[in-house]
C-alpha positions in Angstrom: 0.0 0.0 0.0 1.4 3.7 -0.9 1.4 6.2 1.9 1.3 9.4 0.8 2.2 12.5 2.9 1.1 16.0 2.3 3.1 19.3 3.0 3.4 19.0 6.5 4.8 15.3 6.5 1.6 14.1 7.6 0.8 10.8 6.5 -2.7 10.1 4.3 -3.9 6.9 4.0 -6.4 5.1 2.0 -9.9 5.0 4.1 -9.8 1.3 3.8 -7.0 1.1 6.0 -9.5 2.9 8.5 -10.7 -0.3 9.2 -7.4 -1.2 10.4 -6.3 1.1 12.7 -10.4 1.5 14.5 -9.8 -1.2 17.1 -5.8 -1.2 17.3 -5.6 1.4 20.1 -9.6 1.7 21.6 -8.7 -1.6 23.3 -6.1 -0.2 26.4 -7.6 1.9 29.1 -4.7 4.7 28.4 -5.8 5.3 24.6 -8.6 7.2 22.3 -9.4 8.5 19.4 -11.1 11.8 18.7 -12.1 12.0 15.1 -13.1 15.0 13.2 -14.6 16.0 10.2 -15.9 19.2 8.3 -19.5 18.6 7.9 -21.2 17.6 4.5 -21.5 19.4 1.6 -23.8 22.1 1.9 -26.8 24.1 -0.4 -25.7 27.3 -0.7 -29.2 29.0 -0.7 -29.7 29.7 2.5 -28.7 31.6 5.7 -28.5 28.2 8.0 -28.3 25.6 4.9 -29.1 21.8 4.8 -27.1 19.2 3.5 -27.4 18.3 -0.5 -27.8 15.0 -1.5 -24.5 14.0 -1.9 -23.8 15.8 1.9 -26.6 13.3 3.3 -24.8 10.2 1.5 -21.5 11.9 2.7 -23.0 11.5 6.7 -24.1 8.1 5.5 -20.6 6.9 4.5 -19.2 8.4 7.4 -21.5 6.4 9.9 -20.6 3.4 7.8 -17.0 4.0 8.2 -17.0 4.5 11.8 -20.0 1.9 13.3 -16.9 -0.3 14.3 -15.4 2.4 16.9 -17.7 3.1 20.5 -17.9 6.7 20.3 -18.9 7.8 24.2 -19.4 11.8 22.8 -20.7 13.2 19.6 -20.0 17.0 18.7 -21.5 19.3 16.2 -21.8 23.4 16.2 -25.6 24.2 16.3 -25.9 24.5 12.1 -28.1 22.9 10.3 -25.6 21.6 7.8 -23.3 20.2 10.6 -26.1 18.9 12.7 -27.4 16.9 9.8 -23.6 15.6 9.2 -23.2 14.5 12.7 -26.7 12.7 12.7 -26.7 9.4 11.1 -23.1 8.0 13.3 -25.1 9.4 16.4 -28.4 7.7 15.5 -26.0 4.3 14.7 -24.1 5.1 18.3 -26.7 5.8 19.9 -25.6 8.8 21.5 -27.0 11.9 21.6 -25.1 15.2 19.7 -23.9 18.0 22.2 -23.1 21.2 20.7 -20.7 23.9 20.8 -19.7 27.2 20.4 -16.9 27.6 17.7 -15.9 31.1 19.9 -14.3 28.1 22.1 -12.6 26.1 20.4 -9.7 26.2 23.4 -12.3 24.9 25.9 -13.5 22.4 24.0 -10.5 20.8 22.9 -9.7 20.8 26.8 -12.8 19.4 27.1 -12.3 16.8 24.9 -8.4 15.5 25.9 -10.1 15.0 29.7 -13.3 13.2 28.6 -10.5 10.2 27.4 -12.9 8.6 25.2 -13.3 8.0 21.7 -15.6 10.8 20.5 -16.3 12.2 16.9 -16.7 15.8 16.0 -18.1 17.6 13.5 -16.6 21.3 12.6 -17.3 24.1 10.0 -14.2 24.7 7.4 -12.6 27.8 8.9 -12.3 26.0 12.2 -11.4 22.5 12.1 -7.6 23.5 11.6 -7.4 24.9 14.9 -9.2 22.1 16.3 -7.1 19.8 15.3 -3.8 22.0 15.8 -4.9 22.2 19.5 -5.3 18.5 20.2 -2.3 17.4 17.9 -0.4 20.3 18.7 1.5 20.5 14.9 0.8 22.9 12.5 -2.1 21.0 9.8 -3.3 22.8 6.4 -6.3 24.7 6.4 -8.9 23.0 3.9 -9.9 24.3 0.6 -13.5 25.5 0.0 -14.0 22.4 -1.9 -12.9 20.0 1.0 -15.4 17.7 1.9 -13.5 14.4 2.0 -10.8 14.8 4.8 -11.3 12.9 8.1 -8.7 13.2 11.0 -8.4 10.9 13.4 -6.0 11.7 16.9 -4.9 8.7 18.6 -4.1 9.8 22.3 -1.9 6.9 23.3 0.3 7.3 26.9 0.7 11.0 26.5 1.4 10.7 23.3 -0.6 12.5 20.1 -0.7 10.0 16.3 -2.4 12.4 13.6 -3.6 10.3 10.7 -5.3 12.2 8.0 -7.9 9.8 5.7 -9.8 10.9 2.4 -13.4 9.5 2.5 -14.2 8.1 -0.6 -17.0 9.5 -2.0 -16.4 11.7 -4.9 -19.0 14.7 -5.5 -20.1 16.1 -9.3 -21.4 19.8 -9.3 -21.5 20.5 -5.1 -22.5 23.7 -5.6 -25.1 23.4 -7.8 -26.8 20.5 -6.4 -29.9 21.1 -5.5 -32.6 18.5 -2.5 -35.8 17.5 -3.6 -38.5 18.3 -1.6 -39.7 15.6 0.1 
């Protein structure tokens, strides 16, 4: 398998080797994983905007992806588009989404390191490189405005921080212009 590393020597690997590294450090009582994720792609005609189709199979592939891990805490800012992203691993988990306020991202990534348990959050472009930078503590590339696919995943394993950046799979046409059906 080629690993590929982008600018900052960070590694990126293939989501199918997700499946591999899931279970290799939930099982000591000194290691978790916090995973984030920008939320799904977005309509772009509206103030508080829902997820286009592709953003709802997006969430979909993403609950798919990560039904193997026991995620103990669920985070999403109060969007629509984010809520809706964090939705379908929470209704899988079982677990109900707790929001927060991207004015704190400090806080909560405190918040998070003490909690010690696998939990998945859900962030808006412009702030999920300081979220991450706070719990890995290295510098990580902001994403483009097209970015929809990366998924980083922190191992905190005996006061040590692994950063492993994955590219989801799913491949959108036309983001922008997509357009929901009314239902």
């Amino acid at each position: 398998m080629n690993f590929q590393k982008n600018l900052n020597g960070q590694i990126i690997l293939p989501v199918l080797f997700l499946y591999f590294l899931l279970g290799s450090f939930s099982s000591a009582a000194s290691s978790f994983s916090i995973y984030l994720v920008r939320h799904a792609e977005q309509l772009t005609d509206a103030k508080n905007p829902a997820l286009t189709i592709c953003g709802q199979y997006r969430a979909k592939q993403l609950a798919s992806l990560l039904s193997k891990v026991n995620f103990t805490s669920i985070y999403s800012p109060l969007y629509h588009h984010a809520m809706q992203t964090a939705k379908p691993l929470a209704d899988h988990q079982q677990v109900v989404i707790k929001n927060y306020n991207s004015n704190y991202l400090e806080q909560l990534s405190l918040k998070l390191q003490h909690q010690k348990s696998n939990t998945f959050v859900v962030a808006q472009r412009n702030t999920i490189q300081r979220l991450v930078e706070l719990l890995a503590k290295q510098t990580v590339e902001p994403l483009s405005e097209v970015d929809y696919r990366s998924l980083y995943q922190l191992q905190f394993v005996d006061q040590q921080v692994i950063l492993t950046t994955f590219q989801q799979p799913l491949l959108c046409k036309n983001v922008s212009s997509q357009k929901q059906k009314n239902s």
